[in-house]
N, C-alpha and C positions, 0 to 999 in steps of 0.2 A: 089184635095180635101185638105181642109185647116180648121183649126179652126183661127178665131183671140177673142182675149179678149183685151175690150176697158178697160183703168183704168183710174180715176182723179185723175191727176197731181198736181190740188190745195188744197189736204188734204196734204198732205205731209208726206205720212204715214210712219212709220219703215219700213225697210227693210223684216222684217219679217212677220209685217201686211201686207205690201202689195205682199208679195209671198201666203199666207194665202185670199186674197182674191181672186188671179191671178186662185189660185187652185177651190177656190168655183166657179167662173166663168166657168172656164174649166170642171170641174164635171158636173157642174146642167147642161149647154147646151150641154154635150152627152148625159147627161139621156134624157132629150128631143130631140134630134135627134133620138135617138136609140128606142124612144117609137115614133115617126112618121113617121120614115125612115131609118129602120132596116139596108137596105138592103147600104144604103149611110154610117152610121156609122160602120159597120162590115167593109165594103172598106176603110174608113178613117182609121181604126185600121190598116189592112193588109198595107195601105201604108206607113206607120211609122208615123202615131196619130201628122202630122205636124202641131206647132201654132205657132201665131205670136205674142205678145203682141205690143199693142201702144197706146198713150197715148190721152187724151183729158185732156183740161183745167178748164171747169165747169159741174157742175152738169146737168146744160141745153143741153150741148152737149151729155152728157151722157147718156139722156132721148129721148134727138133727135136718137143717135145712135139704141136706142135699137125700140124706135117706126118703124125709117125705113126699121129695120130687121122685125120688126112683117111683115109690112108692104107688106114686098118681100115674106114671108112665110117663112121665113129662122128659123130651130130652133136655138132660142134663151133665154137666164136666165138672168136675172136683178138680181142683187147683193147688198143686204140692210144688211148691220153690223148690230151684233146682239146688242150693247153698252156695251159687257164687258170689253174692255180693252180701245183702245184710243178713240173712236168714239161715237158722242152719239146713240142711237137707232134708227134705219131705216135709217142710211145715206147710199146714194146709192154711192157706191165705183165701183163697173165693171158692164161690162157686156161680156156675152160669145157669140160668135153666130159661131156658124156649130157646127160640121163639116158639109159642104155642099161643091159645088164643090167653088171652086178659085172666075172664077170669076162673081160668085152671089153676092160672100161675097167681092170683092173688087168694087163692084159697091157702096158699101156702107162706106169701111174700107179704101179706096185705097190712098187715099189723107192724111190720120191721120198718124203722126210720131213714130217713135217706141220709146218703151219707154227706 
C-alpha cells in the first residue's frame, strides 16, 4: 500500500509552496480513498501512511497522470491553487493518487523521478 503525489517541476515554486501543495495532494486523495475504499485507506494508515513524491515536467503530463488514475479507478485529487500567493487561480500544481496497493499505482507513477 503506497500513496505517491505527482508535482510540476516547471512552476518553480517555494519550498514552502510546494510542501503546501504536496500536503493538499496527500489530504484530498485520502478523503477519496477513505470515502471509496474504507477498508484499503484504514490499511494504508495501519502500515505507516507510506508516500512517495515525484516530479513531472508540464502541466500536460500532469493531466495525463491524473486521467490515467481516474482511468485505473485509482482514488485520486487534482490540485488547482487557489492564486493567493505565487500562482495565478486554477493552476494545477499536484496530483495525489492512493492510497491503493503499490503496484496499481506504479503501473502509472513507476517510471516518474522523485522529486
Amino acid at each position: 500500500m503506497k500513496q505517491v503525489i505527482v508535482v510540476r517541476r516547471d512552476l518553480r515554486m517555494g519550498r514552502g509552496k510546494l510542501a503546501v501543495q504536496v500536503a493538499h495532494a496527500a489530504v484530498s486523495a485520502y478523503v477519496e480513498a477513505s470515502r471509496r475504499e474504507r477498508r484499503v485507506a484504514e490499511e494504508w494508515l495501519r502500515q505507516g501512511q507510506k508516500k512517495i513524491v515525484v516530479r513531472v515536467d508540464s502541466e500536460d503530463e500532469l493531466v495525463e497522470i491524473y486521467r490515467r488514475a481516474v482511468g485505473e479507478g485509482l482514488p485520486v485529487a487534482l490540485v488547482e491553487d487557489a492564486g493567493l500567493t505565487q500562482l495565478p487561480p486554477g493552476t494545477k500544481t499536484a496530483v495525489g493518487i492512493g492510497p491503493a496497493c503499490a503496484e496499481r499505482i506504479d503501473r502509472i507513477t513507476g517510471r516518474l523521478k522523485l522529486l
